[in-house]
MARGU-393574 format. One record per residue: z, x, y of N, C-alpha, C in turn. Coordinates in steps of 0.05 Angstrom, whole numbers, padded with zeros to 5 digits, always signed. Each point is the difference from the previous one (the first is absolute). Example, Ala and Ser with C-alpha at 12.3 -4.5 7.8 and 13.67 -1.06 7.14 Angstrom:
BEGIN
+00156+00264-00114+00000-00018+00024+00000+00018+00024/-00014-00007+00021+00001+00016+00024+00014-00015+00022/
This chain:
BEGIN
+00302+03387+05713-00026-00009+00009-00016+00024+00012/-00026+00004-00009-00010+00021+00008-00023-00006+00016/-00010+00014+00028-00021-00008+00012-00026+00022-00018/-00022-00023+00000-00020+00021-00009-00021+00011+00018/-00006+00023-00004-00023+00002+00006-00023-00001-00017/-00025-00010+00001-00026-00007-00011-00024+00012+00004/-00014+00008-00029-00019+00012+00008-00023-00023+00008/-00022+00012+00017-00026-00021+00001-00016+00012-00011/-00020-00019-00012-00023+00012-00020-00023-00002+00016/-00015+00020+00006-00029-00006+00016-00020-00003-00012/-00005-00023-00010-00015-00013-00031-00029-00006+00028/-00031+00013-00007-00011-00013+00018-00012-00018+00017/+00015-00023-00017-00011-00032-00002+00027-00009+00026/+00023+00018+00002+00012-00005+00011-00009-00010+00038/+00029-00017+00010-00007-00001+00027+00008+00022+00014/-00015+00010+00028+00008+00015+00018+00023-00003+00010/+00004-00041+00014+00020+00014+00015+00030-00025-00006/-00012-00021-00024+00016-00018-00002+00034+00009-00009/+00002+00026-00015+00024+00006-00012+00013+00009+00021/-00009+00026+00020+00005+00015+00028+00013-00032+00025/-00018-00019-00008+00012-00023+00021+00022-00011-00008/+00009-00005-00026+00012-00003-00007+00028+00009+00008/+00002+00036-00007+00014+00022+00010+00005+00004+00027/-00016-00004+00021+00006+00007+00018-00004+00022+00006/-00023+00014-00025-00007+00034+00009-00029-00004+00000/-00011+00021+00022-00025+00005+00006-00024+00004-00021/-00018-00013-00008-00023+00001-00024-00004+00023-00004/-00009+00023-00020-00009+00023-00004-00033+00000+00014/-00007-00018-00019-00034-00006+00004+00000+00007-00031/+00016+00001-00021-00004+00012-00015+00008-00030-00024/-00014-00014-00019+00011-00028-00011+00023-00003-00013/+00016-00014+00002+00031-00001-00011-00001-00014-00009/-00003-00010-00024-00003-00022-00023+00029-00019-00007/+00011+00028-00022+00026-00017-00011+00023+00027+00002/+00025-00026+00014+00019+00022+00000+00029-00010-00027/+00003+00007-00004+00013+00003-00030+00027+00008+00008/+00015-00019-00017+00035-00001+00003+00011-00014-00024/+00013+00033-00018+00009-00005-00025+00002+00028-00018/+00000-00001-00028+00001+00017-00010-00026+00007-00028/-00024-00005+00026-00022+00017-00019-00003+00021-00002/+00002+00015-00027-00008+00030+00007-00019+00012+00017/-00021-00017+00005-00021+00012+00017+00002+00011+00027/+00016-00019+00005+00017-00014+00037+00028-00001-00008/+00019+00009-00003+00020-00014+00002+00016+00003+00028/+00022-00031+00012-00001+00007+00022+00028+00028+00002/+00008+00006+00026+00010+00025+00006+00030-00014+00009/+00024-00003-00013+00018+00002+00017+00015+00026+00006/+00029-00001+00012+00018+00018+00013+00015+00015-00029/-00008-00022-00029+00015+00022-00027-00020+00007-00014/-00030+00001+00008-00021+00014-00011-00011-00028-00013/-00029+00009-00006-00024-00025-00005+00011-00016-00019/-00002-00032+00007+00014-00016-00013+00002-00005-00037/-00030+00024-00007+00003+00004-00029+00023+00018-00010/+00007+00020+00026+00015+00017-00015+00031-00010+00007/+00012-00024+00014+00019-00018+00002+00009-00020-00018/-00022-00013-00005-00003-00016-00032+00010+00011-00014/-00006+00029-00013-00011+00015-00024+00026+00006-00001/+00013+00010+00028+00026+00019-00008+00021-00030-00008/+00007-00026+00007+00004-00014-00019+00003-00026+00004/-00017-00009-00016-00021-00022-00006+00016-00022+00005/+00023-00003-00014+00017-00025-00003+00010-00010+00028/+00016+00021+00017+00002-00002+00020-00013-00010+00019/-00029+00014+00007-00015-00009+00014-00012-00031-00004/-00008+00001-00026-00019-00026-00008+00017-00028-00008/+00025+00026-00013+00018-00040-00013+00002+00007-00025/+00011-00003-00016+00000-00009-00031-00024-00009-00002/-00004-00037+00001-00014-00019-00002-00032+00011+00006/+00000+00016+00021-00031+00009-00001-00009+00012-00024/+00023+00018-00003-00010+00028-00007-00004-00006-00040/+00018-00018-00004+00000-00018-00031-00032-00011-00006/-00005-00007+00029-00026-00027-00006-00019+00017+00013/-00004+00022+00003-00028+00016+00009-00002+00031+00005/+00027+00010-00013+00010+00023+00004+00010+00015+00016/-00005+00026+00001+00011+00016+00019-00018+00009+00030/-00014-00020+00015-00025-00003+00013+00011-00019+00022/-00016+00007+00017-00001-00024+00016-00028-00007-00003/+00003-00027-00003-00024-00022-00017-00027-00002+00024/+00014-00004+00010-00027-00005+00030-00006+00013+00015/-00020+00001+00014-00002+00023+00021-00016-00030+00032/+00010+00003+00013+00001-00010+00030-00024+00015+00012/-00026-00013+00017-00010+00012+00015-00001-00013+00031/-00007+00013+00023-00016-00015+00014-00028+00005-00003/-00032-00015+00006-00021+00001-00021-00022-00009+00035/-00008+00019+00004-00016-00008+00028-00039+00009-00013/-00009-00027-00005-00028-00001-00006-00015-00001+00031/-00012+00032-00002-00024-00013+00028-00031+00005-00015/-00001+00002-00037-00020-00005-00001+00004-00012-00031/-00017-00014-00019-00001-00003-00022+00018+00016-00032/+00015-00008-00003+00013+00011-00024-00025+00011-00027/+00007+00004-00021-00014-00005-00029-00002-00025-00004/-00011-00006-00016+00001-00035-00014+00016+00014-00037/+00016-00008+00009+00024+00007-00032+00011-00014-00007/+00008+00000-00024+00019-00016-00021+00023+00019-00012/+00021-00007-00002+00019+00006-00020+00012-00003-00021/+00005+00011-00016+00007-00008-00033+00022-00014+00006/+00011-00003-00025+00020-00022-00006+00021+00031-00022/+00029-00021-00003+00012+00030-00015-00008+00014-00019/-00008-00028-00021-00008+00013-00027-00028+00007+00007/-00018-00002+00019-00033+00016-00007+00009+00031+00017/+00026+00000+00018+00010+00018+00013+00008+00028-00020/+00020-00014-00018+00008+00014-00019-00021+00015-00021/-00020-00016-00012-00022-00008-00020-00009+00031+00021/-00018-00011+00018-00016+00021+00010+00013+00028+00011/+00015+00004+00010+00019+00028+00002+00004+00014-00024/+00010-00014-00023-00005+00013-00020-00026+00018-00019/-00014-00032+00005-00028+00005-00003-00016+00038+00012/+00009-00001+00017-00022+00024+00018+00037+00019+00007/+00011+00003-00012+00018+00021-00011+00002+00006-00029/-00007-00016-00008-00010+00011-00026-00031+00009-00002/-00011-00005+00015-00034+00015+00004+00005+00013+00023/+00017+00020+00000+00013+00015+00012-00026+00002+00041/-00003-00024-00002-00009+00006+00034+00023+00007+00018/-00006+00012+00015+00018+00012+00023+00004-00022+00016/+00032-00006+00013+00002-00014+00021-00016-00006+00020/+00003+00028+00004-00021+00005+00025-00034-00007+00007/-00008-00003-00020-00025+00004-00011-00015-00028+00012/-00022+00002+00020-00013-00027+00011-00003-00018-00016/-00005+00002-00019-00010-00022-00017+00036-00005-00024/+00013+00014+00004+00022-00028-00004+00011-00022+00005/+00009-00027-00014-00005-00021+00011+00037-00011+00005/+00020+00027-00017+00028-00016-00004+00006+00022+00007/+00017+00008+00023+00021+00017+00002+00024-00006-00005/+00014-00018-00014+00021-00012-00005+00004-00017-00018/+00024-00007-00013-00006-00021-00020+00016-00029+00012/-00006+00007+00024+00008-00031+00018-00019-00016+00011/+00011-00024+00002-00022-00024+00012+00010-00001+00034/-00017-00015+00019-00004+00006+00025-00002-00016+00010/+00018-00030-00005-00006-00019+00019+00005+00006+00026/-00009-00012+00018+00008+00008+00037-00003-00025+00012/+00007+00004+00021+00004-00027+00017-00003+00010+00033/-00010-00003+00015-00008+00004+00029-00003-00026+00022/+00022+00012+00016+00007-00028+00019-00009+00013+00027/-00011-00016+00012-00017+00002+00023+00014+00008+00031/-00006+00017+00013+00020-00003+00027-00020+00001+00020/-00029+00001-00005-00008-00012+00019-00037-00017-00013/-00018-00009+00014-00018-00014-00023-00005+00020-00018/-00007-00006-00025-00008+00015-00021-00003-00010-00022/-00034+00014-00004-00027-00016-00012+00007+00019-00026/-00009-00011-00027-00003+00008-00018-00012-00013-00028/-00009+00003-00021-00019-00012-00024+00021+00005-00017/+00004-00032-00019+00023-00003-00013-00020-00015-00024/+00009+00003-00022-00014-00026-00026-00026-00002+00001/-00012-00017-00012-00021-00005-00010-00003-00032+00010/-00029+00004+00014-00002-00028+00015-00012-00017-00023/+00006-00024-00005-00020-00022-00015-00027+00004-00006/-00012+00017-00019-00026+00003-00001-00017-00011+00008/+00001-00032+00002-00026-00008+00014+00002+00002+00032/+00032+00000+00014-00002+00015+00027-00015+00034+00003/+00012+00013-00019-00023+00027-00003-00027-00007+00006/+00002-00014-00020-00034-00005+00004-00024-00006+00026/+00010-00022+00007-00002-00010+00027+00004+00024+00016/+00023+00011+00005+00000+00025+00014-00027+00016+00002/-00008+00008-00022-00017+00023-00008-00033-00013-00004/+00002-00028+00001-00027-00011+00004-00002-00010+00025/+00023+00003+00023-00006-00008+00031-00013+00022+00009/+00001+00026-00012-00020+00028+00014-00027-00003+00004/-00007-00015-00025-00025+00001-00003-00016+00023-00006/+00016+00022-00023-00007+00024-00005-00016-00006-00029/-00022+00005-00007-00013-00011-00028+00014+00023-00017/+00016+00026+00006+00014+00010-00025+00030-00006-00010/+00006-00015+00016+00017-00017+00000+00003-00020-00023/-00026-00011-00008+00003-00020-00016+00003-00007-00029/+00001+00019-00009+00008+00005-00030+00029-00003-00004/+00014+00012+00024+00031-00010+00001-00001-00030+00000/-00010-00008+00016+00007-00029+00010+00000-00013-00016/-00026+00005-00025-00010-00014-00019+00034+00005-00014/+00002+00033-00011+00026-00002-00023+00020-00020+00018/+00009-00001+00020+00020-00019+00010-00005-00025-00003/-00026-00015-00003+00014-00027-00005-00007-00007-00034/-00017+00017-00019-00003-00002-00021+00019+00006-00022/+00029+00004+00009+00022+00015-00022+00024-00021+00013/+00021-00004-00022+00025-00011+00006+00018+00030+00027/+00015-00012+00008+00017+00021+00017+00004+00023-00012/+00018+00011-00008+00003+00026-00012-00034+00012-00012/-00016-00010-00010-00024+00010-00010-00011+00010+00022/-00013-00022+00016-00011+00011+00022+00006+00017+00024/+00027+00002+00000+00012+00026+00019-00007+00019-00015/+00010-00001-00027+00001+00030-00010-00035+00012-00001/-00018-00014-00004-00015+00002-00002-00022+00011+00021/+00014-00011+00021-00012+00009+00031+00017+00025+00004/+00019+00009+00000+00011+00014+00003-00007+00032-00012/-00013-00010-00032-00006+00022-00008-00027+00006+00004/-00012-00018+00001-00032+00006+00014+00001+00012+00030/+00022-00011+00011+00001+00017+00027-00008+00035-00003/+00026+00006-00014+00011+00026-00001-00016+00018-00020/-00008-00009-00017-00026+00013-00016-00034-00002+00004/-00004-00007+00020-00026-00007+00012-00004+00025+00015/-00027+00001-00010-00017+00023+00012+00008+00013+00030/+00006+00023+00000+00017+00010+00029-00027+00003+00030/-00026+00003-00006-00018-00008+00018+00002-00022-00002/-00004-00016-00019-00008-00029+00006+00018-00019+00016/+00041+00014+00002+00015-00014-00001-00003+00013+00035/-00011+00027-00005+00004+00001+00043-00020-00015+00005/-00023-00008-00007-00009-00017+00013+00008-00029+00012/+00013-00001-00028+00009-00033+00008+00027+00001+00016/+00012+00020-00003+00020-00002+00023-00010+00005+00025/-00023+00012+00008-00006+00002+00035-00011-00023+00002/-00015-00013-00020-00009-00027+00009+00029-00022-00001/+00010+00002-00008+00018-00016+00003+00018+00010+00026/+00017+00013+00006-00002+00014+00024-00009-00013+00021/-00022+00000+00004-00018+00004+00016+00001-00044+00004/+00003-00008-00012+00003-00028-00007+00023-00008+00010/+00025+00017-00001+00029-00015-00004+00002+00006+00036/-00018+00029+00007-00006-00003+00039-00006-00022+00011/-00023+00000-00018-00012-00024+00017+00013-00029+00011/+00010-00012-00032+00014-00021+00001+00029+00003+00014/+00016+00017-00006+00031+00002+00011+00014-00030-00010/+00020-00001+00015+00014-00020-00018+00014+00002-00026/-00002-00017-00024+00020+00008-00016-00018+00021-00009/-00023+00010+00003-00004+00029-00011+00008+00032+00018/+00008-00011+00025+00012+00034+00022+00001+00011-00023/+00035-00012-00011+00016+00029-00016-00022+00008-00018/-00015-00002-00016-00026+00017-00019-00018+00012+00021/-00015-00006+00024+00000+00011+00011+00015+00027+00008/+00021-00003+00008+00019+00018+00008-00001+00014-00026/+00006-00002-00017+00005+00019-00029-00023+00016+00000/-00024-00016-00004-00025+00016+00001-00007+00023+00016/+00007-00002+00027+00004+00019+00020+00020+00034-00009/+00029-00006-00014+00004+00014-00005-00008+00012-00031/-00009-00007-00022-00014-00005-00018-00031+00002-00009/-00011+00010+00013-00033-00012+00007-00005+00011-00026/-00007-00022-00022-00016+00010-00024+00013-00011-00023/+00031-00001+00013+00023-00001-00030-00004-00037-00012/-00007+00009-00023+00006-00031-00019+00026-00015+00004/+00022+00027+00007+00025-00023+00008-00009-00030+00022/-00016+00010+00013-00006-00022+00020-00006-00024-00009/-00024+00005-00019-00003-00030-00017+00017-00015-00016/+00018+00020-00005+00034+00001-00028+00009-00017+00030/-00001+00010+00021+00036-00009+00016-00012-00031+00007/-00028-00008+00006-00010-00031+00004+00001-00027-00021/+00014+00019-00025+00013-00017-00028+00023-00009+00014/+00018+00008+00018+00030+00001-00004+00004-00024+00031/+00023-00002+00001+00013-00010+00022-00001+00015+00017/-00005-00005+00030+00004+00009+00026+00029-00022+00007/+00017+00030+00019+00028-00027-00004+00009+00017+00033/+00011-00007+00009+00002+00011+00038+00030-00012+00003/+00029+00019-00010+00024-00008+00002+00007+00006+00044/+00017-00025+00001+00010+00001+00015+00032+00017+00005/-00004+00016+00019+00033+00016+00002+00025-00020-00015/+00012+00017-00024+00023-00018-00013-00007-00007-00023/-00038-00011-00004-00004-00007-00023-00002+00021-00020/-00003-00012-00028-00005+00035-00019-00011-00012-00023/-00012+00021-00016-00014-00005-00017+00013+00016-00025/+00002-00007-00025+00020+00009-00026-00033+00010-00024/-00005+00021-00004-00020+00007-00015+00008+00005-00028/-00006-00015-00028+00020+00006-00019-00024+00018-00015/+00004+00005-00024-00024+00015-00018-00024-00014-00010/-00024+00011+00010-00016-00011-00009-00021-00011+00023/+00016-00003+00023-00010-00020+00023-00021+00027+00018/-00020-00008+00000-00019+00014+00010+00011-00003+00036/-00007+00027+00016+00009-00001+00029-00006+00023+00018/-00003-00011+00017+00003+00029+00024+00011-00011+00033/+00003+00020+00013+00015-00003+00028-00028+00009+00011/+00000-00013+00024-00022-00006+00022+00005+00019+00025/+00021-00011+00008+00009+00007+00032+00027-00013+00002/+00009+00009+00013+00030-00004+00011+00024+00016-00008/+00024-00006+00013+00028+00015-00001+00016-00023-00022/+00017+00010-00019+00020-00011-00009+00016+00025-00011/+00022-00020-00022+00015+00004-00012+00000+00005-00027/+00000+00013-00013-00013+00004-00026+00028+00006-00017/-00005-00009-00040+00022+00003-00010-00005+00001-00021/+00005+00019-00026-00019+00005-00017+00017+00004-00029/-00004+00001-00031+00013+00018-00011+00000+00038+00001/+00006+00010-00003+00003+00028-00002-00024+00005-00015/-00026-00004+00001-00017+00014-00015-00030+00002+00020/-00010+00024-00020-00036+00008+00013-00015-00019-00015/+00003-00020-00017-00031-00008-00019-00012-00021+00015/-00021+00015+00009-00018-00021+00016-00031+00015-00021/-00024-00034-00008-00023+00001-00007-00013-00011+00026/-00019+00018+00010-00020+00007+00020-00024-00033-00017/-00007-00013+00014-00020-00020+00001-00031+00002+00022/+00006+00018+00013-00013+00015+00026+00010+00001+00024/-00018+00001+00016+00011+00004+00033+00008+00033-00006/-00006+00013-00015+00017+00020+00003-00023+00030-00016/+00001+00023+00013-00013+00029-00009+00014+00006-00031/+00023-00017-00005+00015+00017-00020-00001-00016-00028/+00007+00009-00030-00001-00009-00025-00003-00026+00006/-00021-00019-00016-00001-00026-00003-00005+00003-00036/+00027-00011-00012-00007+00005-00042-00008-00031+00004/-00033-00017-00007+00002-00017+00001+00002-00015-00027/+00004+00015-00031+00005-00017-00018+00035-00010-00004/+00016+00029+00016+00023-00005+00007+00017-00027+00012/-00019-00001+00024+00009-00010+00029-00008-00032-00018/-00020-00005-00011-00005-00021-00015+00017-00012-00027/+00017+00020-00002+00025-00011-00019+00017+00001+00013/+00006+00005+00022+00020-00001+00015+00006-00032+00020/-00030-00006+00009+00003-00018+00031+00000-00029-00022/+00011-00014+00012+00004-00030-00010-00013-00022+00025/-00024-00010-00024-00026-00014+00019+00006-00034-00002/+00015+00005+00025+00018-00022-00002-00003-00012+00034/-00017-00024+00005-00005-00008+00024+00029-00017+00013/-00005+00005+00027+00038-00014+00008-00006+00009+00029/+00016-00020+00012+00009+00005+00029+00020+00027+00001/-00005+00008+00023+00016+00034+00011+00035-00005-00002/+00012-00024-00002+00024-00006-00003+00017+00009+00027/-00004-00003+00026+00011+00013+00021+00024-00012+00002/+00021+00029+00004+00035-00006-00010+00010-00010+00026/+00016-00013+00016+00017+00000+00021+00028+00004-00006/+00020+00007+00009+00029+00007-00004+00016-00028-00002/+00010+00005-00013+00018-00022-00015+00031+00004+00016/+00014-00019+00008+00019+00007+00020+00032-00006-00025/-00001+00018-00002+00041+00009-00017+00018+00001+00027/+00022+00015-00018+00033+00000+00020-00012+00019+00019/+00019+00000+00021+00013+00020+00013-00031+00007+00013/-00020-00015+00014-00029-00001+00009-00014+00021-00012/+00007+00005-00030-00015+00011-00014-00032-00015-00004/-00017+00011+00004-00027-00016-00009-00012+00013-00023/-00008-00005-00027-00001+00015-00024-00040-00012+00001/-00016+00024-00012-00021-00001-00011+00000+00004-00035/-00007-00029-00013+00016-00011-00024-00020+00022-00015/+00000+00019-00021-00016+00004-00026+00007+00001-00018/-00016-00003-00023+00002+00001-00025+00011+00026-00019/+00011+00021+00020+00000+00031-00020+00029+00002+00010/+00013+00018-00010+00027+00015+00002+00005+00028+00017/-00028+00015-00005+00006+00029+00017+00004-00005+00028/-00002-00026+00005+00002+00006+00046+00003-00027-00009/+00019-00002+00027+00003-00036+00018-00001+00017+00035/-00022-00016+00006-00014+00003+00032+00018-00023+00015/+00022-00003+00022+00007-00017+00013+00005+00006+00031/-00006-00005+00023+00005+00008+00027+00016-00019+00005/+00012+00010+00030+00019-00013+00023-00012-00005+00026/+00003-00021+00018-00010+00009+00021+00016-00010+00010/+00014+00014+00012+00030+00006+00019-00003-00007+00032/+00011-00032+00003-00003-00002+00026+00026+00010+00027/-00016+00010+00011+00022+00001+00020+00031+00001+00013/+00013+00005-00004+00031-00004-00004+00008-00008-00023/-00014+00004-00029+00014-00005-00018+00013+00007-00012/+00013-00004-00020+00029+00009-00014-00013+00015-00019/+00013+00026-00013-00005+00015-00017-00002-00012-00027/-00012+00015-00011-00011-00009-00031+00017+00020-00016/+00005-00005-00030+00012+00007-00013-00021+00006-00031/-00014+00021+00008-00026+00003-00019+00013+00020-00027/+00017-00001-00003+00029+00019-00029-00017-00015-00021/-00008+00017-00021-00019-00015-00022+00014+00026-00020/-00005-00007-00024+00009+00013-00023-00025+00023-00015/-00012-00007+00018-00029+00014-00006-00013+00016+00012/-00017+00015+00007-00011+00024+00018-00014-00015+00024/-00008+00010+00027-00013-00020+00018-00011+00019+00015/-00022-00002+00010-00018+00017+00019-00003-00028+00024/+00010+00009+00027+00003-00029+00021-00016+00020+00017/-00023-00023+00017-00025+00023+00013+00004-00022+00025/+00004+00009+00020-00006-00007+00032-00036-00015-00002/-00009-00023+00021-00025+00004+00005-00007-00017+00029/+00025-00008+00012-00002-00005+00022+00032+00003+00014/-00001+00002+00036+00021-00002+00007+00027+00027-00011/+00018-00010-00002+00025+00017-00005+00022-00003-00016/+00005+00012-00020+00016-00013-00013+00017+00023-00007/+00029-00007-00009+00016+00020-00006+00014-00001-00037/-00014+00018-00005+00013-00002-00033+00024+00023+00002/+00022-00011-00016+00018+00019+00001+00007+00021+00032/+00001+00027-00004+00008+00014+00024-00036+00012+00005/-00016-00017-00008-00028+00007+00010-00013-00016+00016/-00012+00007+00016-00019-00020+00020-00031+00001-00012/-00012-00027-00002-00024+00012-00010-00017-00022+00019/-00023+00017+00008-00030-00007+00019-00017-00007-00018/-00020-00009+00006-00023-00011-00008-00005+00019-00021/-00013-00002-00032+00001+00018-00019+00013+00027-00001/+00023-00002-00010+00025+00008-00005+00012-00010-00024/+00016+00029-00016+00010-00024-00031+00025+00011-00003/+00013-00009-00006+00024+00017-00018+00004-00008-00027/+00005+00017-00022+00011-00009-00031+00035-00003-00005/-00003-00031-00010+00039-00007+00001+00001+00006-00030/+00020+00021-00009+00003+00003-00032+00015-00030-00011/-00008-00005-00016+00007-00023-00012+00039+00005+00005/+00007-00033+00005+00032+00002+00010+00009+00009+00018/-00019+00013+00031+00003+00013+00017-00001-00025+00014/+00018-00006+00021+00007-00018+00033-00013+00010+00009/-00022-00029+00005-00028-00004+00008+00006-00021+00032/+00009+00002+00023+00009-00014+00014-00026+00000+00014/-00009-00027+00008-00030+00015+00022+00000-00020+00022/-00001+00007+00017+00000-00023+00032-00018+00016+00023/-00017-00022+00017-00014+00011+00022-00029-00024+00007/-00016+00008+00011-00017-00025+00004-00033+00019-00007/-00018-00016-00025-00014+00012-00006-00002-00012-00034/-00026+00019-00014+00001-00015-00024+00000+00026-00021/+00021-00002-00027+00004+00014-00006-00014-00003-00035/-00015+00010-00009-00009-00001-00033+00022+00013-00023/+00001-00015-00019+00031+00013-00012-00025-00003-00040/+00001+00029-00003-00012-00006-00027+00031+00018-00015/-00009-00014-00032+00031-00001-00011-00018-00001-00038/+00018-00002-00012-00014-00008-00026+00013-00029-00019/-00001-00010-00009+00009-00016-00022+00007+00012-00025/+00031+00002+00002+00004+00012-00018+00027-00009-00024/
């Protein structure tokens, strides 16, 4: 069992001081976004036999299992964050495998550079994620019922507004999203700051279910994402709750601290909210205009006060403990790889103690014994 150390990413949407509270170390003043625990090349975390890529790598079977390493290779499949929003994310979507595959190929054979802003696939992987809440935390999930759009966007009382409103109740569902959607993002870029300060300027006034656009606008002043994010669900998880984002599902993070859990990949399409690449004939074969409630997950209670957050994919299973008080040790020995992260209280994995964000990696078949009072996150894969 190895304790990690983790890099933090100072992304500048990040919070000042929610990750540092967390820790129990003093804020920089400087934003601490996402801290990352796993084996991304970008970040990978640091143990005592060198960065957990180059632990893996030296050999795979060992570390990961047979069973992983058959059904997703020589990788570890997921990457673990903690994820502290103190301001607005992108509004993004993610491919699915095959548009994952499709498009990586695509723009490696038109030889674009990885690196290059306007690439849309750094990988030929899909990116479902899932983020569970540890303390409130607001975020835009799906596509609301068009004629709720609507209403939305005709309570402003903005007259440029209304051409949307009109496509929203004149088209079956899928038509009329997609259709507002693309008129959003291809609309005249003066015309579209105008209508975003007037709207803005509207979502102040009123507050209520319009604050969060408000709030967006503020950090945003001008961006069409704003009118894009008043299509979608506003959803405000309570600590514990989580939300499962599969491909296709339009989203962004608001504000708050959680737990984040992802496949191993970069392909995210930009929808706005954001200075960087937005491909919008792309992002429009990609997003699935598909109206639906935000689906908010609660933990499902298994053996051994395992509580599991159920999804539909194979690269990660998300499950915590919350370890009361004089209780008897747990027996967390799994056949598979496990990254187990502290996030309250004290808990003891193996011959490690771990505080409030704290992780260690158990190589698959490694005695996983864990006892102490506190709540412990255990991501793992299905394999």
């Amino acid at each position: 069992m190895d304790r990690l150390d983790n890099t933090i990413r100072p992304y500048a949407w990040g919070s000042t001081t929610a990750i540092p509270r967390l820790l129990g170390t003093e804020p920089t003043g400087e934003p601490q976004a996402e801290m990352w625990m796993g084996a991304h090349p970008g970040a990978p975390s640091r143990t005592d036999r060198g960065t957990l890529v180059e632990v893996i790598d030296a050999d795979p079977e060992k570390e990961l299992g047979p069973d992983s390493v058959a059904k997703f290779g020589p990788r570890l499949p997921f990457l673990l964050k903690l994820l502290a929003a103190g301001a607005p994310l992108s509004l993004q979507v993610h491919p699915d495998l095959a548009q994952a595959k499709e498009g990586f190929a695509d723009e490696e054979r038109r030889g674009v550079p990885v690196t290059a802003p306007h690439r849309n696939y750094k990988d030929a992987n899909h990116k479902p994620e899932l983020i569970c809440a540890l303390t409130e935390f607001d975020g835009l999930c799906g596509f609301r019922d068009p004629l709720r759009a609507a209403d939305l966007l005709d309570g402003l009382g903005v007259d440029s507004l209304k051409p949307y409103v009109d496509l929203l109740h004149a088209h079956p569902e899928e038509a009329a999203l997609r259709e507002v959607l693309t008129a959003i993002l291809t609309a005249d870029p003066e015309e579209m700051t105008h209508t975003v300060t007037e709207t803005a300027a509207a979502c102040d006034r009123l507050g209520g279910a319009y604050a969060p656009y408000a709030d967006i606008a503020h950090h945003y002043p001008g961006d069409p994402g704003v009118i894009a994010a008043m299509l979608l669900n506003h959803v405000r998880l309570q600590p514990g709750e989580a939300l499962f984002l599969g491909a296709g599902v339009p989203h962004a993070y608001l504000d708050g601290l959680g737990v984040e859990i992802m496949a191993n990949s970069d392909n995210v399409l930009r929808c706005g909210l954001t200075p960087k690449h937005v491909d919008v004939p792309e992002l429009l074969r990609i997003v699935r205009f598909e109206a639906g409630e935000p689906g908010v997950l609660r933990p499902e209670a298994g053996p051994d006060g395992e509580e599991v957050y159920e999804t539909p994919i194979d690269e990660f299973r998300l499950s915590r403990y919350v370890l009361p008080e004089g209780g008897t040790t747990h027996d967390l020995t799994l056949l598979t790889p496990q990254i187990l992260l502290c996030t309250a209280g004290s808990v003891r994995a193996g011959d490690h103690e771990l505080s409030p964000g704290r992780s260690v990696f158990v190589p698959a078949g490694e005695k996983a014994g864990v006892t102490g009072t506190g709540t412990l996150f255990r991501a793992t894969v299905v394999a």
